[in-house]
C-alpha positions as CSV (number, residue, x, y, z in Angstrom):
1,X,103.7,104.7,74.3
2,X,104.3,104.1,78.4
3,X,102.9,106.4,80.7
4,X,104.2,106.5,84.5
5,X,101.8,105.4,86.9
6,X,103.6,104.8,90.4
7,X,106.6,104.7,92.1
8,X,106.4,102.3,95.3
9,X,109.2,101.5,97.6
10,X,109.5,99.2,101.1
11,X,110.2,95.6,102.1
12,X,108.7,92.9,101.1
13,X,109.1,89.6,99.8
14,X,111.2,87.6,97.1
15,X,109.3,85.0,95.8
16,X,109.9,81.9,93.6
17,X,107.2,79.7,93.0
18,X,105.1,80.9,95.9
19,X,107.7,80.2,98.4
20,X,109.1,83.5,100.3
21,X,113.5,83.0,99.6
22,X,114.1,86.3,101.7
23,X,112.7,89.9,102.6
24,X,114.3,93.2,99.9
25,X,113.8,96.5,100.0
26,X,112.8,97.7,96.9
27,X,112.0,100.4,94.7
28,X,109.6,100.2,91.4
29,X,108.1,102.4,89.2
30,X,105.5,100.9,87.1
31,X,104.1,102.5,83.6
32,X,101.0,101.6,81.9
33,X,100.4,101.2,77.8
34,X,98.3,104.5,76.5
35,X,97.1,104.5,72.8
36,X,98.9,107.3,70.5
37,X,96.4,110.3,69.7
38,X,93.8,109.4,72.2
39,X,95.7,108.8,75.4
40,X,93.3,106.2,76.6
41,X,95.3,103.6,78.8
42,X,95.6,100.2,77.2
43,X,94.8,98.3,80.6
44,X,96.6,94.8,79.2
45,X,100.0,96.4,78.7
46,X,102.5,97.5,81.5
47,X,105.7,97.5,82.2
48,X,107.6,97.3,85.8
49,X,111.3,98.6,86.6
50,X,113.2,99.1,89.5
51,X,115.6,97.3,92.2
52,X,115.4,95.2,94.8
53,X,118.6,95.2,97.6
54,X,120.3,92.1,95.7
55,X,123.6,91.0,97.9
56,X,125.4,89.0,95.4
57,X,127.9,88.1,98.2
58,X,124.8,86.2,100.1
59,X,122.3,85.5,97.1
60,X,122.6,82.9,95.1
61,X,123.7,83.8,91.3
62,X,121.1,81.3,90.1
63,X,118.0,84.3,91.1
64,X,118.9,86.5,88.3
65,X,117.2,85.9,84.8
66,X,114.7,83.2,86.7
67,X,111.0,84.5,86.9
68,X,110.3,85.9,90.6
69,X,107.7,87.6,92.6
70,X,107.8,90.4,94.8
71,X,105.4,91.0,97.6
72,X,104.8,94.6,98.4
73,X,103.8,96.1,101.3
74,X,100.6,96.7,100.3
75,X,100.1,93.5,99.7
76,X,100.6,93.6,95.3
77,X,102.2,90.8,94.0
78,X,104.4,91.6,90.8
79,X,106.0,89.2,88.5
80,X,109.0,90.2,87.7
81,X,112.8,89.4,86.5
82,X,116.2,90.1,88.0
83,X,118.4,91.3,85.9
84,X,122.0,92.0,86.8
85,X,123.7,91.5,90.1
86,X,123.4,94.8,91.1
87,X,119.8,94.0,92.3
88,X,117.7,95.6,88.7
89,X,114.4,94.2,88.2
90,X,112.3,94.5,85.1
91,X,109.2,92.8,83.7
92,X,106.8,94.0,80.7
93,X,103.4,92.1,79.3
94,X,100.2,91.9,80.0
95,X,98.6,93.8,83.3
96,X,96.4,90.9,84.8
97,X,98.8,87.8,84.6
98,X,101.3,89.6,86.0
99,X,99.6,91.4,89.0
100,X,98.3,88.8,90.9
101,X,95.8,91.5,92.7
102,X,94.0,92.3,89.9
């Protein structure tokens, strides 16, 4: 079961391999694993969803399905996917290979 933990929104950065390929606004929301009957979080397992301001007029095609990062303002980094043109991001796994913070 996912439980909601945050909602952020800003600008930051798109990454790929380390290298910034433009500032987005975006928007996520990012829910954390919690065991059935106890509640307790399951700190390994998370998932991230949300949007970044994807211009498909300007961005290359080639960004959506390829494994990015996205730097938020509060300096998080989040692995994460584009998935669709109109700018939807989603990733799911394990907490601390995909937030490079923690």
């Amino acid at each position: 079961m996912m439980k909601f933990v945050e909602e952020v929104s800003g600008i930051g950065d798109l990454l790929q391999n380390g290298a910034v390929l433009r500032q987005v606004r975006y928007r996520v929301s990012r829910f954390q694993a919690v065991a059935e009957g106890s509640g307790l979080p399951i700190p390994v397992l998370h998932r991230i969803e949300g949007s970044i301001d994807f211009d498909s007029s300007k961005d290359p095609e080639e960004w959506i399905g390829t494994a990015l990062s996205l730097k938020l303002t509060d300096g998080r980094i989040l692995a994460i996917t584009l998935v669709d043109s109109n700018g939807r991001i989603h990733n799911q796994g394990h907490g601390p290979t995909k937030c490079l913070r923690c």
